[in-house]
MARMI-841032 format. One record per residue (C-alpha): y, x, z. Coordinates in nm, 2 decimals. Layout:
// MARMI-841032
SITE       c2       c1       c3
SITE        Y        X        Z
...
***
This chain:
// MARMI-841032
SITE       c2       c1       c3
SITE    -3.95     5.56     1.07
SITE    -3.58     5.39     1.10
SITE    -3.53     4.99     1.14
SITE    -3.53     4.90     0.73
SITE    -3.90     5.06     0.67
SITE    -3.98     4.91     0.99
SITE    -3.89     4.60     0.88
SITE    -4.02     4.61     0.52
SITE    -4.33     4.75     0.57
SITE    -4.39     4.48     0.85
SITE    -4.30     4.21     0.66
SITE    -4.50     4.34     0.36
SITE    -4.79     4.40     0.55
SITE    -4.75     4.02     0.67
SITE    -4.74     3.91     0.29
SITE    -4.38     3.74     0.38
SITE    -4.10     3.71     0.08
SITE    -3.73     3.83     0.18
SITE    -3.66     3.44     0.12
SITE    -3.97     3.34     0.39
SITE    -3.87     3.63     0.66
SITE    -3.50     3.49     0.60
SITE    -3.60     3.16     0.65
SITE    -3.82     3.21     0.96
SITE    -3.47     3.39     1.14
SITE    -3.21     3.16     1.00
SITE    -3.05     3.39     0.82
SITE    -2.93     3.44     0.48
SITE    -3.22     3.62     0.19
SITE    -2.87     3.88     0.11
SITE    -2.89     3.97     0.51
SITE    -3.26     4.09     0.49
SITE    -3.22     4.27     0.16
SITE    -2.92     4.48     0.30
SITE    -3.14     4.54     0.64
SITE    -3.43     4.64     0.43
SITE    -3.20     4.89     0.18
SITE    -2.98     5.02     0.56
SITE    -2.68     4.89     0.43
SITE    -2.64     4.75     0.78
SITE    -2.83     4.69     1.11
SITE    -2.92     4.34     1.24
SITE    -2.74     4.24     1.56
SITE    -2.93     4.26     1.92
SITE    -3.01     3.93     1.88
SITE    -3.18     4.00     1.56
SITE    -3.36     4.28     1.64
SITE    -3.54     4.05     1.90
SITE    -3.63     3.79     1.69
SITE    -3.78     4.06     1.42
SITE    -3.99     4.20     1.70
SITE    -4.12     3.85     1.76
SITE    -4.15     3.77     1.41
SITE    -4.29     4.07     1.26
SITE    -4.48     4.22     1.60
SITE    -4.32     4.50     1.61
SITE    -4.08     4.72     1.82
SITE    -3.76     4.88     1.67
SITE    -3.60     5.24     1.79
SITE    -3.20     5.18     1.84
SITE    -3.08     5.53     1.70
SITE    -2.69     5.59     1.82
SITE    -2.61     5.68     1.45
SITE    -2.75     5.30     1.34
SITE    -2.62     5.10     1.59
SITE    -2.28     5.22     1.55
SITE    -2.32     5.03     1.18
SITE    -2.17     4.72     1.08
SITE    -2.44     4.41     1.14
SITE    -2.27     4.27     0.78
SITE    -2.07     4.27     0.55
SITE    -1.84     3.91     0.59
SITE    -2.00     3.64     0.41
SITE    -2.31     3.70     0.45
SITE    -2.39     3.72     0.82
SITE    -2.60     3.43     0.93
SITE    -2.37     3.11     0.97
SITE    -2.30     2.94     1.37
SITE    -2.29     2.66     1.39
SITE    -1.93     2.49     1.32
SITE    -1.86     2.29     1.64
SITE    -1.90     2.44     1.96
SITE    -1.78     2.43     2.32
SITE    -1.45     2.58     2.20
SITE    -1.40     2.39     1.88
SITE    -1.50     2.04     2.07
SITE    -1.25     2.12     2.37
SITE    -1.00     2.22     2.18
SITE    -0.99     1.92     1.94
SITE    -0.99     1.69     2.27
SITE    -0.68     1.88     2.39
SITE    -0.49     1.82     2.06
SITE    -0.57     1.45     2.07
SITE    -0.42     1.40     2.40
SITE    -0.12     1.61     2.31
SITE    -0.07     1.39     2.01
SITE    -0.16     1.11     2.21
SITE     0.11     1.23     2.48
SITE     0.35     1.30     2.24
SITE     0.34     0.97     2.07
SITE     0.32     0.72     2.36
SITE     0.68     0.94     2.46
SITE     0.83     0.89     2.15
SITE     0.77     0.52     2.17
SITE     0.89     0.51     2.52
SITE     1.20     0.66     2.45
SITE     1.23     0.47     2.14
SITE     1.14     0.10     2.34
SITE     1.33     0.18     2.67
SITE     1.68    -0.02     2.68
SITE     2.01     0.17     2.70
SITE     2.13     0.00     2.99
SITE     2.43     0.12     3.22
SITE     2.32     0.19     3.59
SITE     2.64     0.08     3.69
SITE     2.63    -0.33     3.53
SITE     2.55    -0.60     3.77
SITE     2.17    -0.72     3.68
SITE     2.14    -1.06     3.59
SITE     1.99    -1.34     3.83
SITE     1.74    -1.48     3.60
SITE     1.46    -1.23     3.39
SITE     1.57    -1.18     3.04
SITE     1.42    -1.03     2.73
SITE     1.55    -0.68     2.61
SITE     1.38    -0.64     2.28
SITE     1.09    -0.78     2.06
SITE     0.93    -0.52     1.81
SITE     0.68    -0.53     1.55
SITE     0.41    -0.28     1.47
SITE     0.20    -0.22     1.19
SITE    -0.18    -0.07     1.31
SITE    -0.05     0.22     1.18
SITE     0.19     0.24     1.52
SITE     0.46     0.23     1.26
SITE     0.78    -0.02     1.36
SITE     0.82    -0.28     1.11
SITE     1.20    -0.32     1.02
SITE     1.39    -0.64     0.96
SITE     1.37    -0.71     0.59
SITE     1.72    -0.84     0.51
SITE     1.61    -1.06     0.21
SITE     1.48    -1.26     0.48
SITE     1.84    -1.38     0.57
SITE     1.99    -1.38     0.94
SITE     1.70    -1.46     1.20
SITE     1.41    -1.45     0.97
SITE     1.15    -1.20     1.02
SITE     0.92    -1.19     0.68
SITE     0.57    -1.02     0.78
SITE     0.26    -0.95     0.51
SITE     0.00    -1.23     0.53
SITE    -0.37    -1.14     0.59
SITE    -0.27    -0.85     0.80
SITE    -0.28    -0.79     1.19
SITE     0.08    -0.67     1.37
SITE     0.15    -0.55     1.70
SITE     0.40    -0.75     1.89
SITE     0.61    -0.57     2.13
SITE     0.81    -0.76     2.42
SITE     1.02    -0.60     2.68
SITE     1.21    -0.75     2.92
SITE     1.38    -0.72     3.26
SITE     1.33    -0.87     3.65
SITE     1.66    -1.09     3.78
SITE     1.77    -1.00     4.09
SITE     1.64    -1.36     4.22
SITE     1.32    -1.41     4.01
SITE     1.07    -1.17     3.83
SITE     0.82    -1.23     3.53
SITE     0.47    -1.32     3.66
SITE     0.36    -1.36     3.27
SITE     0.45    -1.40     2.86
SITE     0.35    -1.64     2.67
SITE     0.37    -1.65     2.25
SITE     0.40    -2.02     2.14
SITE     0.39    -2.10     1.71
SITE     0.59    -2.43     1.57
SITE     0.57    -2.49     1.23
SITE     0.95    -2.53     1.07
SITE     1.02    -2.91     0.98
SITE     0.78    -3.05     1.28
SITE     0.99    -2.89     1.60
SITE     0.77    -3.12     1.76
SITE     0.49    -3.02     2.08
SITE     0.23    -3.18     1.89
SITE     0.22    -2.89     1.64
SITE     0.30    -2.67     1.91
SITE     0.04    -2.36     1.93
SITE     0.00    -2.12     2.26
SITE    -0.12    -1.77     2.03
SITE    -0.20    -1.59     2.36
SITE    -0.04    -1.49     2.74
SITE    -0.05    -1.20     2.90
SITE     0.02    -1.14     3.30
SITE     0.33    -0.94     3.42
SITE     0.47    -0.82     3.78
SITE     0.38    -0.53     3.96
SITE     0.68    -0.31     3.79
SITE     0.56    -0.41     3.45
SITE     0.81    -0.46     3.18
SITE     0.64    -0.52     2.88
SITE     0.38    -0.77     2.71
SITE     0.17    -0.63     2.37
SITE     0.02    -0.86     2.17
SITE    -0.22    -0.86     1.84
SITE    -0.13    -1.13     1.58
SITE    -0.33    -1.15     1.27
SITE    -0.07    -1.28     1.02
SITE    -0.20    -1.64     0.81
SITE    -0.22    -1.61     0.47
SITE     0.11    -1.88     0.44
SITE     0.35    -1.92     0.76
SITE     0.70    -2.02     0.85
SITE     0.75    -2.10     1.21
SITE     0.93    -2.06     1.52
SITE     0.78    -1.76     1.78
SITE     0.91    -1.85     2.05
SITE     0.84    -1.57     2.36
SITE     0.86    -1.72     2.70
SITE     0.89    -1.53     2.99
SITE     0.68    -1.75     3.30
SITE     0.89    -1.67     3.64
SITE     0.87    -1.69     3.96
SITE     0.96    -2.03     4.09
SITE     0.84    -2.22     3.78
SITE     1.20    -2.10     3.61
SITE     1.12    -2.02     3.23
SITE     1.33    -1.77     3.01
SITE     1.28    -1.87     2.62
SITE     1.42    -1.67     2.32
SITE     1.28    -1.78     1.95
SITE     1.26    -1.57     1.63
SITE     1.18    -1.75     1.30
SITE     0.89    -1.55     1.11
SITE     0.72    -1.64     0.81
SITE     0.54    -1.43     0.48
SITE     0.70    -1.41     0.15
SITE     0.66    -1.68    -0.08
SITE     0.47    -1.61    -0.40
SITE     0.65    -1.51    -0.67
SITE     0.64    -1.81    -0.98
SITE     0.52    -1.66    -1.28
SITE     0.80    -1.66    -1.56
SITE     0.73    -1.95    -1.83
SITE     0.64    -1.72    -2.15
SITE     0.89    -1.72    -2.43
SITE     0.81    -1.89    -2.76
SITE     1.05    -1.84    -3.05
SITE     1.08    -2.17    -3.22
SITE     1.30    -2.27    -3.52
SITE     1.32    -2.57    -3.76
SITE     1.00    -2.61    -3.96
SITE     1.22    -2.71    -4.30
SITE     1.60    -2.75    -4.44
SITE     1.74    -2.85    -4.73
SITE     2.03    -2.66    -4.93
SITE     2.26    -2.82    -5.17
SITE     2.45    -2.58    -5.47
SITE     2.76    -2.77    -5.55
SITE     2.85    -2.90    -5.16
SITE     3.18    -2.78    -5.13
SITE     3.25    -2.79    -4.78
SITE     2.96    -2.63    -4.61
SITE     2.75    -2.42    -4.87
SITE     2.55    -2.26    -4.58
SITE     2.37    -2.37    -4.28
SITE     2.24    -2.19    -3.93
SITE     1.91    -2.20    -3.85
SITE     1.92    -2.24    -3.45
SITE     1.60    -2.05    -3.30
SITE     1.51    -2.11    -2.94
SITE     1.26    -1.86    -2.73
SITE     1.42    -1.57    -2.76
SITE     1.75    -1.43    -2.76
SITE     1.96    -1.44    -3.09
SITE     2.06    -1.13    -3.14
SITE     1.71    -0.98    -3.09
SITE     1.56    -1.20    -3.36
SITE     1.50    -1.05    -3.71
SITE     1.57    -1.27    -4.06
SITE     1.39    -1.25    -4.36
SITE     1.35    -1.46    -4.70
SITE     1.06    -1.49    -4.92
SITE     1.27    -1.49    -5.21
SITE     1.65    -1.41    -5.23
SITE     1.69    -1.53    -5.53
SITE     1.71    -1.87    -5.41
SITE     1.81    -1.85    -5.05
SITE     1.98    -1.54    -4.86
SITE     1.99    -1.48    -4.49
SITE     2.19    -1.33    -4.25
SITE     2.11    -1.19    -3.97
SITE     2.25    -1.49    -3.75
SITE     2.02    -1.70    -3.95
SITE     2.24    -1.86    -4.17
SITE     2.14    -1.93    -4.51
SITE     2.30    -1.98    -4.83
SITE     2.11    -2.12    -5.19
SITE     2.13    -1.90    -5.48
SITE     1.97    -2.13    -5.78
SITE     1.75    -2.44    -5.72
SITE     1.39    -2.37    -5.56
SITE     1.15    -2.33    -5.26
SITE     1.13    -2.02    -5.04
SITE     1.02    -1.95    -4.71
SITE     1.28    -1.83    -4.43
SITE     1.08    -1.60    -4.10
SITE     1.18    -1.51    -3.78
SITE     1.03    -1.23    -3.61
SITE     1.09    -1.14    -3.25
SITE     0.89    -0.95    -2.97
SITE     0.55    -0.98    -3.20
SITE     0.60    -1.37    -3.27
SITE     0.66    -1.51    -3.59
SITE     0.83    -1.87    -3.74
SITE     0.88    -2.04    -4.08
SITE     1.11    -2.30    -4.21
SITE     1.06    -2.41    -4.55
SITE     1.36    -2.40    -4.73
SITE     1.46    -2.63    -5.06
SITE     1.77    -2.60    -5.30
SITE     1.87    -2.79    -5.48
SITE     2.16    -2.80    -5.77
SITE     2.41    -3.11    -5.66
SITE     2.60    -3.21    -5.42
SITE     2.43    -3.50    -5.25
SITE     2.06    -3.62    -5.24
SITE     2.13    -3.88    -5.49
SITE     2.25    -3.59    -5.77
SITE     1.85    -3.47    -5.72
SITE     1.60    -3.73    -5.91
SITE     1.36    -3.82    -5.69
SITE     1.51    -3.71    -5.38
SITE     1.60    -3.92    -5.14
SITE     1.78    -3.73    -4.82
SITE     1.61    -3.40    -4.73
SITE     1.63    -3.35    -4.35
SITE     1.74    -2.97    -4.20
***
């Protein structure tokens, strides 16, 4: 008897589904069916665990175990991380950490000449922002000359670098915040301080950014000797944009037009709100008052119609009267009429 009746009689005999014997070896149901047809051979592994399932004991033919255990995709699944996998995906953390933390180096360190006489007193050499991203914040030239504008709510990454003088050396920096318009100590703030020396050159800091600021950063660089080395940038967040007042497209709510006046016949309806040339005329009735579309209007025969102007969705009247004369006192009844 070969290994698939071994297998299928056993399991039979055991009153076990293909689905419960797959189960039981943490395989898939497709691996026992093939096993039970001899369309492959289950590993070593899985002919011991089918001995100790099943209580049986298998004969390992040449001709059979020279098969294929499976066909791909349906051998049992391991398990995704391993030993390998996990080392590995250490390794390419550090390189990408290495590689990093290189780049910035190079980026940070100070083209200086060898050859130049060093300075007596520390100095800074360059102040750099950071997002949490590890992404270097540029200078946003909107700002203007000396302003630094950084996103409120959010948390930078300030940067410092400096150098030793040949007579003192940095024991610490400091960060102090003055609001602009006070450039007094009382509003003076310390944000933080952070210890130098032994070869260090640099000072990180982590500023969470107010929701409103503008203020002077001044970094201070705490020497040896009680000799202080100041430098001051001027930061602050973008002010919020004013909402635009909405346009309204007003004109004048009446007018009166005279027949027979001889030197202006016509008048001009001046709308506000909304610019002229975008603004479309129209008359209830023609047949006493035409308009152009500049808004001018000019009486036909003596009556009452309604003059609109319609721009971007909004709508205004002016009730328009002619009348046949030349001045108020040619109407009965009227007295003046106002436009």
């Amino acid at each position: 008897m070969n290994i698939s009746d071994i297998i299928k009689q056993a399991r039979e005999e055991m009153k076990l589904t293909q689905e419960d014997l797959a189960e039981r070896l943490e395989v898939s149901r497709q691996a026992v069916s093939k096993w039970e047809l001899g369309a492959s051979v289950p590993s070593p592994e899985n002919l011991k665990l089918l001995e100790e399932v099943l209580g049986v004991t298998f004969p390992v033919p040449e001709e059979e175990a020279a098969l294929p255990e499976q066909e791909p995709g349906t051998a049992e699944k391991a398990p995704f991380w391993n030993w390998k996998r996990v080392v590995l995906l250490v390794l390419g953390v550090l390189v990408v950490l290495a590689l990093f933390s290189n780049v910035i180096f190079i980026a940070l360190t100070p083209r200086t000449n060898v050859d130049a006489v060093r300075s007596s007193e520390p100095y800074v050499t360059g102040v750099y922002f950071f997002n949490e991203d590890a992404g270097q914040l540029q200078h946003n030239p909107q700002a203007g000359a000396g302003w630094y504008l950084l996103d409120p709510g959010v948390r930078v990454y300030l940067l410092v670098t400096f150098e030793d003088g040949t007579e003192h050396t940095v024991n610490a920096a400091s960060l102090f915040l003055t609001p602009t318009g006070t450039e007094t100590l009382e509003y003076r703030e310390q944000l933080a301080v952070q210890a130098a020396g032994e070869g260090r050159d640099f000072a990180l800091f982590a500023w969470d950014i107010p929701e409103e600021l503008s203020a002077h950063l001044e970094i201070v660089l705490e020497c040896g000797g009680g000799a202080r080395v100041t430098e001051t940038l001027n930061v602050a967040t973008p002010y919020p944009e004013t909402p635009e007042e909405p346009q309204v497209l007003t004109i004048p709510i009446g007018a009166t037009l005279f027949m027979d006046e001889e030197d202006e016949p016509y008048i001009v309806l001046r709308a506000s709100g909304a610019p002229e040339e975008e603004i479309v005329w129209t008359s209830s009735d023609p047949g006493v008052v035409e308009v152009t579309d500049i808004g001018a209007l000019f009486p036909v025969s003596p009556g009452t119609a309604v003059v609109t102007a319609q721009w971007n969705g909004q709508t205004a009247e002016c009730r328009v009267e002619v009348f046949a004369g030349t001045v108020p006192t040619d109407v009965p009844g009227v007295r003046k009429a106002v436009q």
